[in-house]
C-alpha positions, -999 to +999 in steps of 0.1 A: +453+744+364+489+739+371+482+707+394+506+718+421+483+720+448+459+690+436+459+658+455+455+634+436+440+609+459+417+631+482+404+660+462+380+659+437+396+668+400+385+644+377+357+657+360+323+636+351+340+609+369+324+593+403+333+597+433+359+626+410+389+612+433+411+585+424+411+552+451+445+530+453+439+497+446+467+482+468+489+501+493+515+529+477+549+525+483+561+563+502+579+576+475+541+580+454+533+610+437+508+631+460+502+662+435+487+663+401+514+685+386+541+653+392+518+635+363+523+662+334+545+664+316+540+702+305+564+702+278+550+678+252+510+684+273+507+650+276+500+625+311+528+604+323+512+579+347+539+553+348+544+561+383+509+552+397+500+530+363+497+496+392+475+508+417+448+524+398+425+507+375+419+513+332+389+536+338+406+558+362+438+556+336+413+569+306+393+593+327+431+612+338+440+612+299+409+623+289+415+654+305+432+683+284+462+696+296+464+734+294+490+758+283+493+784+308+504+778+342+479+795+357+475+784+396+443+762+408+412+772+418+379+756+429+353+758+401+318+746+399+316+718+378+282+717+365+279+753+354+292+770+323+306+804+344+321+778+370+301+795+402+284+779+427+247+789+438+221+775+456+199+780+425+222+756+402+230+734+431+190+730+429+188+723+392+219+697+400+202+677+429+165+674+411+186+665+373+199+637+394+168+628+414+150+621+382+174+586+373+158+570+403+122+580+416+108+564+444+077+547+443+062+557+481+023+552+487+021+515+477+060+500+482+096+510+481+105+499+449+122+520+428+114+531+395+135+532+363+139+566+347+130+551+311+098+542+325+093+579+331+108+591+294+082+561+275+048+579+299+057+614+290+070+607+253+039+586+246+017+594+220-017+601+241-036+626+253-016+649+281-045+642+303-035+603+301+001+611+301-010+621+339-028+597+346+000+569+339+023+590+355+001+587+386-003+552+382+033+538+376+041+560+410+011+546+431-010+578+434-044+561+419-075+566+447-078+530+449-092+513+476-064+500+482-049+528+492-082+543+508-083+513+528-049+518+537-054+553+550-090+545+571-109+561+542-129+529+537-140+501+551-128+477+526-099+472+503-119+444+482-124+451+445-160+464+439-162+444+408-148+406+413-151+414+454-120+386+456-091+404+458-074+438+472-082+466+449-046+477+438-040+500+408-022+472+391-053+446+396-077+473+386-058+479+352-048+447+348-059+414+368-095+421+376-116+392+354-134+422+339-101+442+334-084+409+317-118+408+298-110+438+280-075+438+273-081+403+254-110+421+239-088+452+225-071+450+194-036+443+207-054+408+228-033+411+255-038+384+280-026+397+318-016+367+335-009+368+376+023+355+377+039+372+352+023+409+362+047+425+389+039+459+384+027+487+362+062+499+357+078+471+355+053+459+326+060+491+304+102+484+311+098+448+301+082+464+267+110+486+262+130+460+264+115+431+246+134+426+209+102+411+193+085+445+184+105+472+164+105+506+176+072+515+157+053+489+169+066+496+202+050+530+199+021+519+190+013+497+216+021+521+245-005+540+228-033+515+230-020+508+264-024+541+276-057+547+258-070+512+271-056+520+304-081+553+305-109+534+300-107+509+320-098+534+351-132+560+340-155+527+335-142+519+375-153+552+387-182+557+365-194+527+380-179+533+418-191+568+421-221+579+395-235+544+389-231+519+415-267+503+411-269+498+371-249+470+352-216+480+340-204+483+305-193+450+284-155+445+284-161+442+249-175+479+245-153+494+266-123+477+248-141+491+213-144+529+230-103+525+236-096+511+200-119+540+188-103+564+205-068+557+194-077+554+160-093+591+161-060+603+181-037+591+155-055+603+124-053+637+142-023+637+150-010+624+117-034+652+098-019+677+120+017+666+111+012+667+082-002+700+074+029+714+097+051+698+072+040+713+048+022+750+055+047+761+085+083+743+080+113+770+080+133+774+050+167+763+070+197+779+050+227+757+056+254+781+033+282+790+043+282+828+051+312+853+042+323+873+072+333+911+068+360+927+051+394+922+073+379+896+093+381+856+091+362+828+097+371+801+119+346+770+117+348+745+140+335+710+149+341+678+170+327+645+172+328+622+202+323+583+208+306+575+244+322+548+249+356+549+239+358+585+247+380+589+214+376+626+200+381+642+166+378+679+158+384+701+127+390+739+123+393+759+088+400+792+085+389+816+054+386+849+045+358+874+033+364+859+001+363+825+010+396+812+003+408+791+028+440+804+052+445+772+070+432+745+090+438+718+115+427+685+128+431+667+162+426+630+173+423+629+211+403+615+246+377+639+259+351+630+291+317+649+269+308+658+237+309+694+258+347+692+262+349+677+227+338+707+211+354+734+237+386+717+225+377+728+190+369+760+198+400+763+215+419+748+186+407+777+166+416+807+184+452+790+191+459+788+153+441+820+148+466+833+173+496+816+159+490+831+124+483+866+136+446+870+133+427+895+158+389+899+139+381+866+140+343+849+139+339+816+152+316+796+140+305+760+159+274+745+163+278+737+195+254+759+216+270+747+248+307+750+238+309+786+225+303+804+257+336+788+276+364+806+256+352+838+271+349+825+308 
């Protein structure tokens, strides 16, 4: 883009960056600059914001000179951000709206609260049966036939526990603070003791694990696991009992809780057998040498890395022959938005100096998956 018909304080050109406009933080004097292109300086590609440096803030500052300033002066156009061809379609715009949905689900049959995304990521990253993986899903989100929730919907009669008959049978006392629930996680081998007042909710539970500093990330791991498994047998003792056995005596806690350790025990060794014999029968012999490209062509390899939260950049690009023998190279130290734009900007680098030095059969060679299509768009 050349920036000449960009505004830079109504339309949306700063990419990655919400709401993509900058805001004034006090009132602008008239004489302002009301175009992108009046903040280039195109000669050296570089931003000059000394002009609107005091009404905009340090993250809008490092979010306009992050942004690569290009050589041609091609005019501007509207593009689709969040696509590598740049066009819009109602399919993308799909994949764009759901991609975003995901950071905040909303919890709707038992409360508004909303859920943290992690909690989602620890459920389906658990190591557990897929079947469970469901199941916790459905529980962190409220979707447990409770009855609760029955209750709630005229489907019973009563919402009162069927096992302590004291209080509402919600999916988080029915895991958790039932007497016979509580019974069984101090029974497991984790001895977890659920108290009232400290139990919110299921999700918020597996959030305040995440976050807890006492347990590395192993051990961690391994108690989402017994959770999960304790979780599921708690929940089938319920409707074993509810549904097939409502006359006979109910399991022990302590049984139930000895089914659960059992069953994570012969989980992991599976899992771990299985690993292993992967590791060793079906792993890929990964060549990682460097490959000669034909006669009367070069090589250009390429590569960027990118800090997150400084957004500082660096990139490399060598060029060799068939023989190997290196032609030339070059190294850049710059801001960049994504480790996307990061490695474009390599990419770029490479054909520019391939250019320069008068190279047409070229290779590149990146291992960026998501950077090499953009040269040819």
């Amino acid at each position: 883009m050349n920036g000449n018909t960009i505004n830079i304080w109504s339309d949306t050109w700063l990419p990655q960056y919400d709401p993509g406009y900058l805001r004034a933080s006090f009132p602008m004097p008239l004489h302002t600059p009301t175009v992108v292109a009046e903040l280039m300086d195109k000669h050296h590609h570089t931003w000059d914001l000394s002009k609107i440096r005091a009404f905009i803030s340090s993250r809008d500052a490092q979010a306009i000179m992050a942004i690569p300033i290009s050589n041609s002066d091609l005019p501007d156009r509207l593009i689709w951000p969040h696509t590598m061809n740049e066009r819009y379609s109602v399919k993308f715009r799909y994949y764009y709206l759901m991609k975003h949905k995901k950071n905040q689900v909303v919890m709707k049959a038992s409360s508004s609260h909303v859920i943290d995304s992690n909690v989602c990521f620890r459920i389906w990253n658990c190591q557990t049966l897929p079947k469970i993986k469901i199941f916790l899903w459905r529980s962190v989100n409220g979707f447990l036939p409770t009855f609760k929730i029955f209750f709630k919907h005229k489907l019973c009669q009563s919402p009162i526990c069927p096992f302590c008959k004291e209080q509402p049978e919600s999916i988080e006392h029915t895991l958790f603070l039932c007497p016979r629930a509580a019974k069984v996680w101090f029974a497991s081998c984790i001895a977890y003791r659920p108290l009232p007042q400290d139990f919110t909710s299921l999700d918020s539970w597996i959030l305040d694990l995440r976050l807890c500093e006492t347990f590395n990330l192993e051990e961690k791991g391994w108690i989402i696991t017994h959770f999960a498994f304790t979780s599921w047998a708690i929940w089938k003792t319920r409707c074993t009992m509810v549904y097939d056995n409502s006359n006979s005596c109910p399991p022990s806690p302590e049984l139930t809780a000895s089914l659960a350790d059992r069953s994570v025990v012969e989980f992991i060794s599976l899992v771990s057998s299985k690993e292993n014999r992967n590791h060793f029968n079906n792993t890929p012999v990964i060549s990682h040498q460097w490959v000669n490209p034909p006669v009367g062509t070069v090589k250009i390899n390429c590569d960027a890395a990118w800090d997150k939260v400084s957004n500082a950049t660096f990139d490399g690009v060598v060029i060799r022959d068939h023989t190997g023998i290196l032609l030339d190279g070059i190294a850049h130290c710059f801001q960049s938005l994504s480790v996307v734009q990061a490695e474009c900007h390599a990419i770029r680098s490479g054909l520019e100096l391939a250019h320069v030095r008068g190279f047409t059969n070229v290779i590149v060679e990146t291992d960026s998956k998501d950077g090499l299509p953009c040269p040819s768009n």
